[in-house]
C-alpha positions in Angstrom: 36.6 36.1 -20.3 36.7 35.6 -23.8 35.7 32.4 -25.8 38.6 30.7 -27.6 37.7 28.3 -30.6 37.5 24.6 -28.9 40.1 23.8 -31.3 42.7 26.4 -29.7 42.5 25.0 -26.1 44.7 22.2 -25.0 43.6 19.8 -22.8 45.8 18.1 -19.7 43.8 15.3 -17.3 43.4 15.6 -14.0 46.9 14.0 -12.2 44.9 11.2 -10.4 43.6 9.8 -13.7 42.9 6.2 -13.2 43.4 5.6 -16.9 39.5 4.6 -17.6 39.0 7.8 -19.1 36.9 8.4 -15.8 38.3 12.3 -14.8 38.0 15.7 -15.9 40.4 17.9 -18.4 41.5 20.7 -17.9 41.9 23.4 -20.2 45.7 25.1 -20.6 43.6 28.5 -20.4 42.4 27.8 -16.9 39.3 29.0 -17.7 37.5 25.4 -18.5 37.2 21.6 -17.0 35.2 19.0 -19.2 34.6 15.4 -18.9 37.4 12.8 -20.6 34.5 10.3 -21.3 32.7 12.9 -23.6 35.6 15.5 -25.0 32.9 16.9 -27.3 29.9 18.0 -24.7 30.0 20.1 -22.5 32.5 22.2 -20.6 32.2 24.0 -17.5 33.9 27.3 -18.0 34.9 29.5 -15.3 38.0 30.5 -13.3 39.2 27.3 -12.5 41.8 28.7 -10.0 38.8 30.1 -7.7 37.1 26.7 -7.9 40.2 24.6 -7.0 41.0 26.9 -3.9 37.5 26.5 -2.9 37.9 22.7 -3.3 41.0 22.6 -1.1 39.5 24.3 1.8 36.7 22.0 1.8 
């Protein structure tokens, strides 16, 4: 997987966004989620496909 400058990546939230800022983004790339409440920490990158299927069959 290769890093993209944080600048490149567009962020969408998460559908069932209360509007409090209190979800997750999600990166255009699919390859990164991060927390709306702090768009400049952290982000959690990975296949984000894999991690929703996995999510779903919980």
């Amino acid at each position: 997987m290769s890093a993209r400058p944080v600048e490149a990546i567009r962020w969408r939230k998460a559908s069932r966004s209360d509007g409090n800022d209190t979800c997750v983004e999600l990166a255009n790339t699919l390859d990164a989620l991060r927390d709306s409440k702090n768009p400049g920490g952290p982000m959690i990158r990975g296949d984000v496909r894999q991690l929703l299927r996995a999510v779903r069959m919980a």
